[in-house]
C-alpha positions as CSV (number, residue, x, y, z in Angstrom):
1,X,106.9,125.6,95.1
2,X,107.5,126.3,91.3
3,X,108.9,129.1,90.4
4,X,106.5,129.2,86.8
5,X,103.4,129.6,88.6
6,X,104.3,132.9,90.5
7,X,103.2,136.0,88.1
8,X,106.1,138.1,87.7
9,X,105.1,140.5,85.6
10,X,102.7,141.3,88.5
11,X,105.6,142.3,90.6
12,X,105.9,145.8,88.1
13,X,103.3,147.1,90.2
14,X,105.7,147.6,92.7
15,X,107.1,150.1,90.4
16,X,104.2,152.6,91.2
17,X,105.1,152.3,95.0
18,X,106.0,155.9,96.3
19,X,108.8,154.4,99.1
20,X,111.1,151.8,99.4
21,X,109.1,151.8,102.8
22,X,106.0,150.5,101.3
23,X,107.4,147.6,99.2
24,X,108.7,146.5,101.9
25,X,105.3,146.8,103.5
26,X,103.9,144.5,101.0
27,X,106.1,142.5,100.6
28,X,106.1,141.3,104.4
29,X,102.3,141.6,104.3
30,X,102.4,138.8,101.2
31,X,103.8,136.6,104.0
32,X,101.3,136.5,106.8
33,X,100.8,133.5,107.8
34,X,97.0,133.3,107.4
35,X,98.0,133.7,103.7
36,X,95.5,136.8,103.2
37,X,95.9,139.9,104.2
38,X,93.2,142.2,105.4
39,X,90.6,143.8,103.3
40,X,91.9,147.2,104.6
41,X,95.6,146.4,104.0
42,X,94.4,145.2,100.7
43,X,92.6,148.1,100.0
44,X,95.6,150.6,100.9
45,X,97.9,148.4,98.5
46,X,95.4,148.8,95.9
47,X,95.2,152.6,95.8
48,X,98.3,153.2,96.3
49,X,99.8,150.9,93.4
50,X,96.8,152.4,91.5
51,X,95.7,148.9,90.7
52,X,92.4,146.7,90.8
53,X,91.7,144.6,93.4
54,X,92.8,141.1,91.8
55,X,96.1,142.9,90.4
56,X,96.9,143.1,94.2
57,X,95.8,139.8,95.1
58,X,97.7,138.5,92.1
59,X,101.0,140.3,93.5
60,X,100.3,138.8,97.1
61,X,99.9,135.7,95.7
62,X,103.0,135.9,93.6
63,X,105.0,137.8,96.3
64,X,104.1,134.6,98.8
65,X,105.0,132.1,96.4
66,X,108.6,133.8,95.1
67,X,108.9,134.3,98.8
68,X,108.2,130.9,100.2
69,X,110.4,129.3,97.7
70,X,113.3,131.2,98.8
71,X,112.4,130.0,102.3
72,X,111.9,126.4,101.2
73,X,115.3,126.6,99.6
74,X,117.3,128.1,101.8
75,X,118.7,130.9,99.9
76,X,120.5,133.3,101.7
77,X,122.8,135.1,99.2
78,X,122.0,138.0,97.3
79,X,123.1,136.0,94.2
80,X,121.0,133.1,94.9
81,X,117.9,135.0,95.2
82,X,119.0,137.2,92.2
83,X,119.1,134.0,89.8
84,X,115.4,133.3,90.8
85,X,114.0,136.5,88.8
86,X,113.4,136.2,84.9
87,X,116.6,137.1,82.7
88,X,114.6,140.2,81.4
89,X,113.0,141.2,85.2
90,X,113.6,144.9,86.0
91,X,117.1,145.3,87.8
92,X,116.3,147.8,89.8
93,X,113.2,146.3,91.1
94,X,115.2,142.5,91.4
95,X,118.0,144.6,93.5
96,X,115.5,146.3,95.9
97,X,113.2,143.1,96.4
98,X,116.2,141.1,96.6
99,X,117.9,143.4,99.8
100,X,114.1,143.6,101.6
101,X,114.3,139.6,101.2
102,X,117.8,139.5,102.8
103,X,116.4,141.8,105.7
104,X,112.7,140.0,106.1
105,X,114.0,136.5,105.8
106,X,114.7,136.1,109.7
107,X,111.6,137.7,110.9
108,X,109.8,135.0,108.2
109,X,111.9,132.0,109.0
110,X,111.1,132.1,112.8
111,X,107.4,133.1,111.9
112,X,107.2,129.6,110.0
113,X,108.4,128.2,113.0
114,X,106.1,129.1,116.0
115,X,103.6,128.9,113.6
116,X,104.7,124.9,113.3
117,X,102.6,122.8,115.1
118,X,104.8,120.5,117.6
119,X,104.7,117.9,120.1
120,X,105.2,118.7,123.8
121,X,108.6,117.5,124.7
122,X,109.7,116.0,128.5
123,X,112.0,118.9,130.0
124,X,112.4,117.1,132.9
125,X,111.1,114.9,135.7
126,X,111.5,113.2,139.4
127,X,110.3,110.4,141.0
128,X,109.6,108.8,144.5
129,X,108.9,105.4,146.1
130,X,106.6,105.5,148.8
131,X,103.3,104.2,150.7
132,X,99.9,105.8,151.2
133,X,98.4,106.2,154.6
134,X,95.7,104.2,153.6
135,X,97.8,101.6,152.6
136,X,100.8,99.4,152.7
137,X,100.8,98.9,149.1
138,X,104.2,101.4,147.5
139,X,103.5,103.8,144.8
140,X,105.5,105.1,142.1
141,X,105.0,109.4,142.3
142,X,106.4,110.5,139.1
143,X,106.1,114.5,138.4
144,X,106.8,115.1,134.5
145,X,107.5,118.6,133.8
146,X,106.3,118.8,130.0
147,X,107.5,122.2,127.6
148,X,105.1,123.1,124.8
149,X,104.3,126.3,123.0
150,X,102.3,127.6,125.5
151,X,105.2,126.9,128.6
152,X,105.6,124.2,130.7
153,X,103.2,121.9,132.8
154,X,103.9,119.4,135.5
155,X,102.0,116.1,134.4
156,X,101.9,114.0,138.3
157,X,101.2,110.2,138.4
158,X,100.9,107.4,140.8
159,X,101.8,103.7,139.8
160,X,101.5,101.0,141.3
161,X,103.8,98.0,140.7
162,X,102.0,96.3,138.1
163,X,101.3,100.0,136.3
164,X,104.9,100.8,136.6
165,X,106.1,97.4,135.1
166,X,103.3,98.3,132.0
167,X,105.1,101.7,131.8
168,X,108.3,100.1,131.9
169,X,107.8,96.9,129.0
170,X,106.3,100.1,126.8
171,X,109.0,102.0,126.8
172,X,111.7,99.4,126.4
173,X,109.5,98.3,123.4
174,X,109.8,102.1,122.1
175,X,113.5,102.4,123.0
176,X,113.9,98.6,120.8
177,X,112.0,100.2,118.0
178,X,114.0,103.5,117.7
179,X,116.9,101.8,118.2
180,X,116.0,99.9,115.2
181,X,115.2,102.5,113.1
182,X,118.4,104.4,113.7
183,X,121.2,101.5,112.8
């Protein structure tokens, strides 16, 4: 994210805000994660900052770029985020975006990250030897308990001995390869 293609001059607008309240507002609104905000929240923004239409979606975009780089780089000190603005940016205005930043940047950190997409991930699981009724042949029951976004499922599985020795060579090919990979 470069810093030369976020509009800063655009950020002036913020100037005709009538609350500290309402920059805020936008400013968290800038980082939705569907990257546009309604037409209606748009619309509010506009009249209120007396603006037209692509002066706020310039600010929104400009907001969300300024915004994400600080994410992207980790900055977390007021002095960090303070050497981001222009040399001639409006103090006040760098101050006051610069404290909602400090307060917002929680809330959007942990927003990037449920919005992340990730892999389920074993939380645990059991397994049992035994024999069907129907036969004399022993299974493998394995019960994986899998966590993802949306909770935890229980994945069940019967192997037989060849299935299981399959299972087995795969893995022990995966734990060869990792273990490669990390030495």
């Amino acid at each position: 994210n470069n810093l030369r293609m976020i509009d800063f001059d655009s950020f002036n607008l913020l100037l005709k805000a009538k609350s500290k309240d309402f920059v805020k507002k936008v400013c968290h609104e800038s980082m939705k994660e569907n990257e546009t905000c309604s037409k209606e929240t748009l619309d509010i923004i506009t009249s209120t900052l007396e603006c037209s239409d692509q002066e706020t979606k310039t600010l929104m975009s400009s907001l969300r770029g300024f915004f994400s780089k600080i994410v992207q780089d980790n900055s977390a000190s007021p002095e960090q985020i303070h050497s981001l603005f222009p040399e001639d940016f409006h103090k006040n205005l760098a101050s006051l975006l610069t404290k909602i930043v400090l307060e917002l940047l929680p809330t959007w950190r942990q927003e990037i990250v449920e919005s992340q997409v990730s892999l389920p991930k074993l939380s645990s699981f059991s397994w049992s030897v035994s024999t069907r009724q129907d036969s004399s042949t022993p299974l493998c029951f394995l019960n994986l308990n899998i966590k993802d976004k949306s909770g935890t499922q229980s994945v069940n599985a019967h192997l037989s001995k060849e299935s299981l020795a399959s299972l087995l060579s795969g893995l022990k090919q995966i734990k060869t390869q990792i273990t490669q990979l990390t030495s």
